[in-house]
N, CA, C and O atoms as a GROMACS GRO file, in nm:
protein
  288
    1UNK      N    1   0.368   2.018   0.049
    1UNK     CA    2   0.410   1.881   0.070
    1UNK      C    3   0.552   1.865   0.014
    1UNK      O    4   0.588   1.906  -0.097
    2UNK      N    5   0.621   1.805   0.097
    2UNK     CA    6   0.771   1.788   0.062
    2UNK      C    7   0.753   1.652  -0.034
    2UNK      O    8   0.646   1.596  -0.058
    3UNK      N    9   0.923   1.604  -0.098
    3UNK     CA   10   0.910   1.523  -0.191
    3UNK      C   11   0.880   1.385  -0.138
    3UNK      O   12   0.805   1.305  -0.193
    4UNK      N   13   0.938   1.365  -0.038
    4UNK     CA   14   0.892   1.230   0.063
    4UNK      C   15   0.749   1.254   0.055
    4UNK      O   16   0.688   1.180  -0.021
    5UNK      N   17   0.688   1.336   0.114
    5UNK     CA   18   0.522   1.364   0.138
    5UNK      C   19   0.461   1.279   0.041
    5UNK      O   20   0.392   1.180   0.065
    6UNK      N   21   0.502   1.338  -0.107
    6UNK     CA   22   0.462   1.321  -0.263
    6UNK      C   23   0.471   1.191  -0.242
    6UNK      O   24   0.384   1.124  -0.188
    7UNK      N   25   0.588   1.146  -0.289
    7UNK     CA   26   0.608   1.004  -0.292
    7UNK      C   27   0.512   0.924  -0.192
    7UNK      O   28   0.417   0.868  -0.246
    8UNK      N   29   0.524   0.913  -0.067
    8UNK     CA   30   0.412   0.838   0.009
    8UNK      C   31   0.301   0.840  -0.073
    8UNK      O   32   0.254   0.755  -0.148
    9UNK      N   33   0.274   0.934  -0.049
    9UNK     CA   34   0.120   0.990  -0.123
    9UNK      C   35   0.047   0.905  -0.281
    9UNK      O   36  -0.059   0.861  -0.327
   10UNK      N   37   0.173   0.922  -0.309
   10UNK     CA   38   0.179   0.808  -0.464
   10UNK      C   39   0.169   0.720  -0.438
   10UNK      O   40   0.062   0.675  -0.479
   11UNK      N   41   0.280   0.588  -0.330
   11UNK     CA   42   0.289   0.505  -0.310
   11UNK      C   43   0.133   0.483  -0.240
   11UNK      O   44   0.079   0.388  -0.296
   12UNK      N   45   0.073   0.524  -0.168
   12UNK     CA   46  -0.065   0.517  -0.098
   12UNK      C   47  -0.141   0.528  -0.278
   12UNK      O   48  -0.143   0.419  -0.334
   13UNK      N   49  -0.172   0.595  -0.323
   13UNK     CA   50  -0.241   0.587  -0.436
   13UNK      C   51  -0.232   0.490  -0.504
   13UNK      O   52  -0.343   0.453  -0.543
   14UNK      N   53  -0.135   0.418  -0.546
   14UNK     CA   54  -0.109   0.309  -0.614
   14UNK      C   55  -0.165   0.192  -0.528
   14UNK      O   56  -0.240   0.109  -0.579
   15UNK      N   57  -0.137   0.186  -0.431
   15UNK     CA   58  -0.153   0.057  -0.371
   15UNK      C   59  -0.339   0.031  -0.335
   15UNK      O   60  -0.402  -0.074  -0.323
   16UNK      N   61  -0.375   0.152  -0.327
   16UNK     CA   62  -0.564   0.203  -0.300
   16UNK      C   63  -0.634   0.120  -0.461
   16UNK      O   64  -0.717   0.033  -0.489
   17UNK      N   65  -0.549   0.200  -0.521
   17UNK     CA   66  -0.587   0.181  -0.669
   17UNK      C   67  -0.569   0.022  -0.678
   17UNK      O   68  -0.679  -0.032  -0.675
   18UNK      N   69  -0.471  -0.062  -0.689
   18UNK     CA   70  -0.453  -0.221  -0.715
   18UNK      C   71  -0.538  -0.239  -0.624
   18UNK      O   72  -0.654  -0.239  -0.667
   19UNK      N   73  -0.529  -0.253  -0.528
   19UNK     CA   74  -0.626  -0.316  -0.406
   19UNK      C   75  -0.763  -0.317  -0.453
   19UNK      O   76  -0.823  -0.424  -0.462
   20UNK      N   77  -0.831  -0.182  -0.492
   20UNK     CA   78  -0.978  -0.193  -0.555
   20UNK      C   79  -0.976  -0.254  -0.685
   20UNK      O   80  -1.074  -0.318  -0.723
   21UNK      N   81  -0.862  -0.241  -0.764
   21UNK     CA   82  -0.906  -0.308  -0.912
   21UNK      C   83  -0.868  -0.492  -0.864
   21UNK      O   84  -0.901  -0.572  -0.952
   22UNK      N   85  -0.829  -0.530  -0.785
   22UNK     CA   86  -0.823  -0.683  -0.744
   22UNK      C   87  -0.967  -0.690  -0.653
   22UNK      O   88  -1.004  -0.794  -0.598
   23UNK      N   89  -1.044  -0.555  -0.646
   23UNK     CA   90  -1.187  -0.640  -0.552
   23UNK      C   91  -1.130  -0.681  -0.429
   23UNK      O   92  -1.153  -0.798  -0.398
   24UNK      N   93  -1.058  -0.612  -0.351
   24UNK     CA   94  -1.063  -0.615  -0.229
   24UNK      C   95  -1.099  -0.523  -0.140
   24UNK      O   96  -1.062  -0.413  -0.180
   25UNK      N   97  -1.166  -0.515  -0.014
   25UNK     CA   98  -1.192  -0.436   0.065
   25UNK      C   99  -1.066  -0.404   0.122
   25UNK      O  100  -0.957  -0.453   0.090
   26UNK      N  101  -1.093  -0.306   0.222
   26UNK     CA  102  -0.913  -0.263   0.331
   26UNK      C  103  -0.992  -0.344   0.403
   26UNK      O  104  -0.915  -0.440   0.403
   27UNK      N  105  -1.094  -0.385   0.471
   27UNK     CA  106  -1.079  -0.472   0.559
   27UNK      C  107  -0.999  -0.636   0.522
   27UNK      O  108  -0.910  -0.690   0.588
   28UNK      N  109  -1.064  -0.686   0.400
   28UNK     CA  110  -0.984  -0.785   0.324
   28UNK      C  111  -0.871  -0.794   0.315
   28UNK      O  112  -0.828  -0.894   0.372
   29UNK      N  113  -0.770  -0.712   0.250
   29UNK     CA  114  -0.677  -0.638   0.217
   29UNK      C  115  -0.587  -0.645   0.301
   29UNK      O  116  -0.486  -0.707   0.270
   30UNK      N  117  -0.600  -0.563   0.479
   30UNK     CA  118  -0.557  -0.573   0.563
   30UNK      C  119  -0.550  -0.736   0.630
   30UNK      O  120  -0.462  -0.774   0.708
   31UNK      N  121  -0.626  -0.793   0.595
   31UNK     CA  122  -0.621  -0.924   0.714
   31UNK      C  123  -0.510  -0.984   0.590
   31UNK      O  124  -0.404  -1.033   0.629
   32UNK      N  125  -0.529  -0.979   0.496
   32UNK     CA  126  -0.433  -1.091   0.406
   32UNK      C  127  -0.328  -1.026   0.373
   32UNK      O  128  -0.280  -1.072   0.269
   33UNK      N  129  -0.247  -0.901   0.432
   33UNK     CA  130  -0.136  -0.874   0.448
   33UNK      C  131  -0.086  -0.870   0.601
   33UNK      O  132   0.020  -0.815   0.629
   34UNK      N  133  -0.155  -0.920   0.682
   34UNK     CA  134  -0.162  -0.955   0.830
   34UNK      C  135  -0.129  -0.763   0.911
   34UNK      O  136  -0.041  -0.734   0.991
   35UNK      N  137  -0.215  -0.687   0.863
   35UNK     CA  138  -0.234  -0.552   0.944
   35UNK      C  139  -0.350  -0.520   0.993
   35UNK      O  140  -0.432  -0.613   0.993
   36UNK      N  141  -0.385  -0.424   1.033
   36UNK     CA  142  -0.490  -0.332   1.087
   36UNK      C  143  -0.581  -0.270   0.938
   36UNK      O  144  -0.524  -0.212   0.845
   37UNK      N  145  -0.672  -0.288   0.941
   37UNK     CA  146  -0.744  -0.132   0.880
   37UNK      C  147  -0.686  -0.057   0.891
   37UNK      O  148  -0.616  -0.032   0.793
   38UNK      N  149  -0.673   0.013   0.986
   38UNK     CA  150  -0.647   0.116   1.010
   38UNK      C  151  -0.518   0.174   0.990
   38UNK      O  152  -0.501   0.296   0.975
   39UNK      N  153  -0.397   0.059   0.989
   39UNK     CA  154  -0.281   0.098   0.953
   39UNK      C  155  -0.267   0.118   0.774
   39UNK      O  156  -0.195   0.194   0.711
   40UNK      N  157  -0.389  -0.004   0.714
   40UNK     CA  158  -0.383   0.011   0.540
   40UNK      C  159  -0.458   0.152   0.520
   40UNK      O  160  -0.423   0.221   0.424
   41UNK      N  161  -0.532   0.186   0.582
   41UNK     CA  162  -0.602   0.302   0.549
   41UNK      C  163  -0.468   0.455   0.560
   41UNK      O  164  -0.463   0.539   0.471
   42UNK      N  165  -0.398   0.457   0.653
   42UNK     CA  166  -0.297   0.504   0.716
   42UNK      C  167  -0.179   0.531   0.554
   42UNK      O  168  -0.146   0.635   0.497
   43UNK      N  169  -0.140   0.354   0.517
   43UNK     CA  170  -0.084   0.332   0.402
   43UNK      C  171  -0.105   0.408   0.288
   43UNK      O  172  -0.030   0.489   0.234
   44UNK      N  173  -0.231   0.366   0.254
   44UNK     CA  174  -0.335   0.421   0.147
   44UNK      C  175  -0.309   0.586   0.150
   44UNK      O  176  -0.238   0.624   0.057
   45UNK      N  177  -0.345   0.669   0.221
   45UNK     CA  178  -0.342   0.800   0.305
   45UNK      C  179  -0.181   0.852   0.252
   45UNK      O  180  -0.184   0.964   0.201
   46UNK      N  181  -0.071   0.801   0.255
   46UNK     CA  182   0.002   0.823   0.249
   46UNK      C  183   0.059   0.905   0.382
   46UNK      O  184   0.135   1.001   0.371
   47UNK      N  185   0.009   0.849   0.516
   47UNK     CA  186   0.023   0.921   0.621
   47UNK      C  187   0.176   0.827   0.723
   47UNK      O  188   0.232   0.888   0.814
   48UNK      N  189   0.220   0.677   0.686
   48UNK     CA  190   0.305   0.607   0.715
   48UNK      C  191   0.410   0.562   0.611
   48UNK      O  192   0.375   0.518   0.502
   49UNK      N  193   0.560   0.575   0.652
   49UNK     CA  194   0.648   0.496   0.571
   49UNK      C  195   0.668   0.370   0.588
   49UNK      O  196   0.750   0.339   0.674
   50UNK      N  197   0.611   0.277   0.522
   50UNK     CA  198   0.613   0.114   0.531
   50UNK      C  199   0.742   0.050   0.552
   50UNK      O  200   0.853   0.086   0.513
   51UNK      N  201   0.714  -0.033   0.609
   51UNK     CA  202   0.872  -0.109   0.639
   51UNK      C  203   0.898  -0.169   0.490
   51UNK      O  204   0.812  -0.154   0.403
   52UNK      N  205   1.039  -0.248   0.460
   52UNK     CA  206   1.047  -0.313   0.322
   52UNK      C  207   0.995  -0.448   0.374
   52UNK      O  208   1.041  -0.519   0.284
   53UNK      N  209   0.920  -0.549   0.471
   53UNK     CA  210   0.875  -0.613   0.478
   53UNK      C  211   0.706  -0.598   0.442
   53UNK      O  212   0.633  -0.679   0.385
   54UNK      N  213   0.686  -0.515   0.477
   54UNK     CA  214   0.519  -0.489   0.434
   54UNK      C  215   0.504  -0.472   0.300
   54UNK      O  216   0.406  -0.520   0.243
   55UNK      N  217   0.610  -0.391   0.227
   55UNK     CA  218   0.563  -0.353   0.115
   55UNK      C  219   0.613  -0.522   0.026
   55UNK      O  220   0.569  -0.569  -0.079
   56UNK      N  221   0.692  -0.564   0.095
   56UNK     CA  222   0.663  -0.730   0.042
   56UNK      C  223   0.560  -0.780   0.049
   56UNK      O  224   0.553  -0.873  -0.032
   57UNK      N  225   0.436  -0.762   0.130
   57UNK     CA  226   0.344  -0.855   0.153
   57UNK      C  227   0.232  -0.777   0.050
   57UNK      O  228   0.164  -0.842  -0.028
   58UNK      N  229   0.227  -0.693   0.056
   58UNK     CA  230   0.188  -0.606  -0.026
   58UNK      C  231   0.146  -0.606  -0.153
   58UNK      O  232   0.040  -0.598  -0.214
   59UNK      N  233   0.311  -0.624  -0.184
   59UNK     CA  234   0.340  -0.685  -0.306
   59UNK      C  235   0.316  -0.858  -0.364
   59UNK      O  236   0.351  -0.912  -0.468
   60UNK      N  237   0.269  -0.892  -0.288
   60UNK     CA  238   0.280  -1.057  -0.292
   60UNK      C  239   0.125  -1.060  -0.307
   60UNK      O  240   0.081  -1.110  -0.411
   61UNK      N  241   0.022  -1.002  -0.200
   61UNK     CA  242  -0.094  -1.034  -0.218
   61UNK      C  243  -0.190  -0.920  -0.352
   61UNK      O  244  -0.311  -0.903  -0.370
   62UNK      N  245  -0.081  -0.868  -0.415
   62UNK     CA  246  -0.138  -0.774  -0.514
   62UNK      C  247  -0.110  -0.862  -0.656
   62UNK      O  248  -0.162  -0.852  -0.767
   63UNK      N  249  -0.002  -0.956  -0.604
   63UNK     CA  250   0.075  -1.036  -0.737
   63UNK      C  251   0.124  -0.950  -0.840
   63UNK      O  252   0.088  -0.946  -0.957
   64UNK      N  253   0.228  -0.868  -0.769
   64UNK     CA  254   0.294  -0.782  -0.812
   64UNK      C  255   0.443  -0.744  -0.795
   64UNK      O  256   0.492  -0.824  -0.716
   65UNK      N  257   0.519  -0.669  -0.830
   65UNK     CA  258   0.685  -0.644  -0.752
   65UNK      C  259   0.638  -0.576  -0.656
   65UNK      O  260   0.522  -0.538  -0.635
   66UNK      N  261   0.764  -0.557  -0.577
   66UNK     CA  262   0.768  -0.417  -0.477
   66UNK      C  263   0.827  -0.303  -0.570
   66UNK      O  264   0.823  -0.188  -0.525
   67UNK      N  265   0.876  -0.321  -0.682
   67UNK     CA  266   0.965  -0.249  -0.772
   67UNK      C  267   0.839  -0.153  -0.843
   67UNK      O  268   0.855  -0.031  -0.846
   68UNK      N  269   0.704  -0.222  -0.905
   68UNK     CA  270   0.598  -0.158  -0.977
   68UNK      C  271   0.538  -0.079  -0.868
   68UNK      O  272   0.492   0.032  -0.896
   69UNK      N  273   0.533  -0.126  -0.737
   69UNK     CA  274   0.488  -0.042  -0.612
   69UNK      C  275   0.560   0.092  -0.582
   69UNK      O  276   0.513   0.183  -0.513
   70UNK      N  277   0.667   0.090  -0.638
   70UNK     CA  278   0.785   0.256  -0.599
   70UNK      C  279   0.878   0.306  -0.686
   70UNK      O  280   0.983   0.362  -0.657
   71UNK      N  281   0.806   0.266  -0.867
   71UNK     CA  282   0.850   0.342  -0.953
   71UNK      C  283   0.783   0.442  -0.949
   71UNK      O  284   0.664   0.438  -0.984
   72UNK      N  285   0.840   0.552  -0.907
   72UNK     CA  286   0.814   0.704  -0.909
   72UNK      C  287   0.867   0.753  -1.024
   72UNK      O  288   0.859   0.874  -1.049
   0.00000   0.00000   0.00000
């Protein structure tokens, strides 16, 4: 895995991780950041690079920065 890879991969870990410690499902999760399952699962996965608008919403429904989301 290259360093981008990593990083996603983190960024997906972190965001899996808040999401369950706030008690949300990805189905939950997804509707109140206005996506797919399947794209948060995707997220989560570290298999997509998020736009800087998502990782705003992200960040908003985690009640968090986008900054604590991509300190690597």
């Amino acid at each position: 895995m290259d360093d981008m890879g990593r990083r996603l991969a983190t960024l997906g870990d972190r965001i899996q991780s808040m999401r369950v410690e706030a008690g949300h499902t990805q189905q939950r999760f997804a509707d109140m950041i206005g996506t797919s399952q399947s794209y948060l699962w995707k997220l989560e996965a570290g298999r997509v690079n998020a736009s800087v608008a998502m990782l705003c919403r992200v960040a908003d429904a985690l009640e968090t920065s986008v900054s604590s989301l991509i300190d690597f």
